[in-house]
C-alpha positions, -999 to +999 in steps of 0.1 A: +237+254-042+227+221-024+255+202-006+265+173-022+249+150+004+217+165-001+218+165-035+223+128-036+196+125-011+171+137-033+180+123-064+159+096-080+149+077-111+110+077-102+089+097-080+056+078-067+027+095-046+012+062-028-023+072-003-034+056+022-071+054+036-097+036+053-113+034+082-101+054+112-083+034+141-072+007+113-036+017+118-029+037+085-004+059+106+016+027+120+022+015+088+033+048+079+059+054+109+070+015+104+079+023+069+093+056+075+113+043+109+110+013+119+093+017+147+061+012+165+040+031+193+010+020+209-003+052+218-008+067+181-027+098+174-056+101+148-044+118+120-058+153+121-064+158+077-033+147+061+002+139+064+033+124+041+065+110+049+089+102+023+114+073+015+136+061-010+137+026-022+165+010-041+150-016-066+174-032-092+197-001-092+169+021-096+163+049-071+126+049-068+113+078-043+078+072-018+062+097-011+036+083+010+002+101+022-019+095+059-053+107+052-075+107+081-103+078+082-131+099+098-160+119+077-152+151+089-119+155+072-135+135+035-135+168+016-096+176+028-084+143+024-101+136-012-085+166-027-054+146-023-065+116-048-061+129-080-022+130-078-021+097-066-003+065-087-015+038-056-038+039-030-036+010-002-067+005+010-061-004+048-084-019+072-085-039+105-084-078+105-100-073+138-129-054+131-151-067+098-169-031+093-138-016+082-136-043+055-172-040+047-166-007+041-133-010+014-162-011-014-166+023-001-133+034-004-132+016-039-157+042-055-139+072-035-108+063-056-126+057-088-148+090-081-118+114-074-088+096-085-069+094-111-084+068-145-053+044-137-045+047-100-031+014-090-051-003-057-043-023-032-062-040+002-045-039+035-056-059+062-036-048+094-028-057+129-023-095+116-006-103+145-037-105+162-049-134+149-069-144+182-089-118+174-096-120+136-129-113+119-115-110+087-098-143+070-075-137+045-094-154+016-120-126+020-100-104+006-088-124-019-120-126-032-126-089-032-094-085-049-101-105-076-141-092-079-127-061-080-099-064-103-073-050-077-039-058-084-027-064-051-043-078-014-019-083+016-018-083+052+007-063+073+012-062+112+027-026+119+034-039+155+052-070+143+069-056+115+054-079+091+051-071+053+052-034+063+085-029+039+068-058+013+038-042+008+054-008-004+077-026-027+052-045-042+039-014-052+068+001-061+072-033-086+037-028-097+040+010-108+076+003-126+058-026-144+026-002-151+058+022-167+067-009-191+100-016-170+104-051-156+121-061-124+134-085-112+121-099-074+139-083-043+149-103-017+125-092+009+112-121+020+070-126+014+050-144+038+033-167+015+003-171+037-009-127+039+000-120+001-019-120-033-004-104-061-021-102-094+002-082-118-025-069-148-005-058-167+032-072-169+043-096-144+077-089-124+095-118-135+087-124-170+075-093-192+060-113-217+042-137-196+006-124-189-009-151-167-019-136-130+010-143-102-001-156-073+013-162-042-013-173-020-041-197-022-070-181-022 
């Protein structure tokens, strides 16, 4: 018999397997250990294969579990790492704002997913390290674009170091895969940074369940 803490622990209204991949050295991992802890090292090790951390989100009462998988970006570990996208409900799509060949390569990425995944895996596209603006090769709009070419539901950027729309971005997701069960929910208050976030709900929008128009919230 579990304890009763544990038991409450692992209770939950919805289980969702969310992947991450890309490009290696984009900062898939960060984003994972910001989730997961709230924290942030500079000195991060490649993910050797795959990894998973797991968190519970509560959104409008509901418990709704993450179980969030790190693959590992480089070609060597390919064969390990797409055994793991057939289970998937999301994959985020990460790459550097820094470094434009890892968002030349999300197209890529795009037919891994459709190849090996699963006929109605929900993506997203993750431009990280934002907070380096300085250095950007990337601009927002550009992936905008290759959202909306694409028909991907969701394009944001996140800064792991910073913090910023690390917790957003998964509960965007976690919106978007309650709305893709036919429950609507209401917005959270996590507060979204207007300026790094394009959400196009295709199939029921958070706020109104009837309303079928695409929510934005940038200009793209």
């Amino acid at each position: 018999m579990q304890p009763a803490g544990q038991e409450q622990e692992d209770s939950f209204d919805f289980l969702f397997k969310i992947i991450l991949i890309g490009d290696t050295d984009v900062g898939k991992t960060s984003v994972i250990q910001r989730f997961k802890t709230g924290s942030f090292s500079e000195k991060q090790q490649s993910t050797i294969g795959v990894d998973f951390i797991v968190r519970t989100l509560n959104i409008q009462g509901r418990k709704v579990k993450m179980q969030v998988w790190d693959t590992a970006g480089q070609e060597r570990f390919r064969t390990i790492t797409q055994s793991y996208y057939r289970s998937a409900h999301a994959a985020m799509i990460t790459y550097d704002i820094t470094r434009k060949s890892t968002f030349d390569s999300i197209p890529q990425w795009i037919q891994e997913m459709e190849r090996y995944g699963a006929a109605n895996v929900l993506l997203a596209i993750i431009g990280n390290k934002c907070d380096l603006e300085s250095e950007r090769e990337v601009k927002f709009n550009e992936a905008c674009t290759l959202a909306q070419q694409k028909e991907i539901v969701v394009a944001l950027e996140t800064s792991a170091k910073e913090a910023q729309n690390v917790d957003q971005a998964f509960v965007v997701i976690a919106h978007e895969l309650l709305a893709s069960n036919g429950l609507a929910v209401k917005e959270d208050g996590y507060h979204m940074d207007s300026q790094h976030i394009l959400l196009r709900s295709n199939t029921k929008t958070i706020n109104n369940p009837t309303n079928t128009e695409e929510k934005k919230t940038c200009e793209c």
